[in-house]
N, C-alpha and C positions, 0 to 999 in steps of 0.2 A: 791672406788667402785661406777660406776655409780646408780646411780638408776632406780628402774622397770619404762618402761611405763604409767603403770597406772596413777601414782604418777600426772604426765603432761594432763594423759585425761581427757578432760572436763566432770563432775556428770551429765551435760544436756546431753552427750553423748551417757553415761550407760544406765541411767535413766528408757531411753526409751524401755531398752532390759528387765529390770527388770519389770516391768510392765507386757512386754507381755508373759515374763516366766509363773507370775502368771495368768495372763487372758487364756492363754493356757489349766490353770489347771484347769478355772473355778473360780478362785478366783480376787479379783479385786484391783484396781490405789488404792482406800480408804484403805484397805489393807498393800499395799505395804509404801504409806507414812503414817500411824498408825506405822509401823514395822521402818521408819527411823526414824521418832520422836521420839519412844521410847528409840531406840540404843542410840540418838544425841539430842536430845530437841528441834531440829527443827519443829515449829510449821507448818502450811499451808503457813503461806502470806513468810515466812524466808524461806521456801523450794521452791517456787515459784521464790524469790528475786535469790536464788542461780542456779537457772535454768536459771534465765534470763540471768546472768551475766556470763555464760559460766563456773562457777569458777571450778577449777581443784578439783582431787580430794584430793591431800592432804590439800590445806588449807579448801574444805570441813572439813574434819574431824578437823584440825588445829584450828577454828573458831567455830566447834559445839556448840552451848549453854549451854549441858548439857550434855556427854556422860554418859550414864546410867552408872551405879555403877556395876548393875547385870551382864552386858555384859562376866564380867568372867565366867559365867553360860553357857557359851556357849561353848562348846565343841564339837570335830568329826572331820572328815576330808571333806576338801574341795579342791577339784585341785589337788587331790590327795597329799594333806599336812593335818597331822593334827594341829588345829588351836593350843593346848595349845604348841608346841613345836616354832610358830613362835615367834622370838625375836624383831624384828625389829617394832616399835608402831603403824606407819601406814597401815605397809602392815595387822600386826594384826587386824585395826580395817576395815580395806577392807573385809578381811576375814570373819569378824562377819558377815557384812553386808551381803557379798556373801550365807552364811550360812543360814542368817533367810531368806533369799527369796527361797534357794532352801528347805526350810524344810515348806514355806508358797506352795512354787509348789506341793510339797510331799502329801497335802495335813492336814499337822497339825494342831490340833485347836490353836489360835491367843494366848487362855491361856496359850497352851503349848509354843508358841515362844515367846511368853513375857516372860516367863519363871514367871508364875503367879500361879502356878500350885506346 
C-alpha cells in the first residue's frame, strides 16, 4: 500500500496553514508551537532547525524528542475520522496534531488542550 501524501509533505509546508487557522481565531504562532512542543518536545530553536530544513512530515514526527505520553488523551474525530480508531502511528500522530489546533481554533483554554485539566 502506497502511502498518504502527507507522509512526503514538507512541516515548513503545513506549518504555515496551522498558524493562520489559529490567528484566524484570534489566537496566536506562540500558541500553536506551545501546542507542538508539548505533543513532540520540540523546543523553539529544534522547531525552527526543522522549518528550515524543509523536513517531511513523517521524519518530523520520527525524530521528535519527546512525543508527549498524554497525547493518548486525545480523542474525537478529525477528517471526518475518529482519531482512537486510526491504526497506522504516523498518520495517528498527524491526527493529534490536526486536532489540537483545530480545538486551539475552537477556541479552548491551552489547559484544556494540554490536556492539563
Amino acid at each position: 500500500m502506497a502511502k498518504h501524501r502527507i507522509y512526503t509533505t514538507s512541516f515548513s509546508d503545513i506549518y504555515p496553514h496551522y498558524v493562520a487557522k489559529a490567528e484566524r481565531k484570534g489566537r496566536t504562532k506562540k500558541e500553536v508551537d506551545d501546542i507542538i512542543s508539548w505533543l513532540t518536545g520540540y523546543d523553539p530553536k529544534q522547531l525552527g532547525e526543522v522549518l528550515d530544513k524543509m523536513t517531511d512530515f513523517e521524519t518530523f514526527f520520527a525524530e521528535a524528542p519527546q512525543m508527549n505520553p498524554s497525547r493518548d488523551m486525545i480523542k474525537g474525530v478529525i477528517c471526518g475520522v475518529r482519531i482512537e480508531n486510526i491504526e497506522e502511528p504516523t498518520m495517528k500522530e498527524i491526527r493529534y496534531l490536526d486536532k489540537l489546533i483545530d480545538e486551539l481554533a475552537k477556541g479552548k483554554s491551552m489547559e484544556k488542550i494540554l490536556r492539563s485539566a
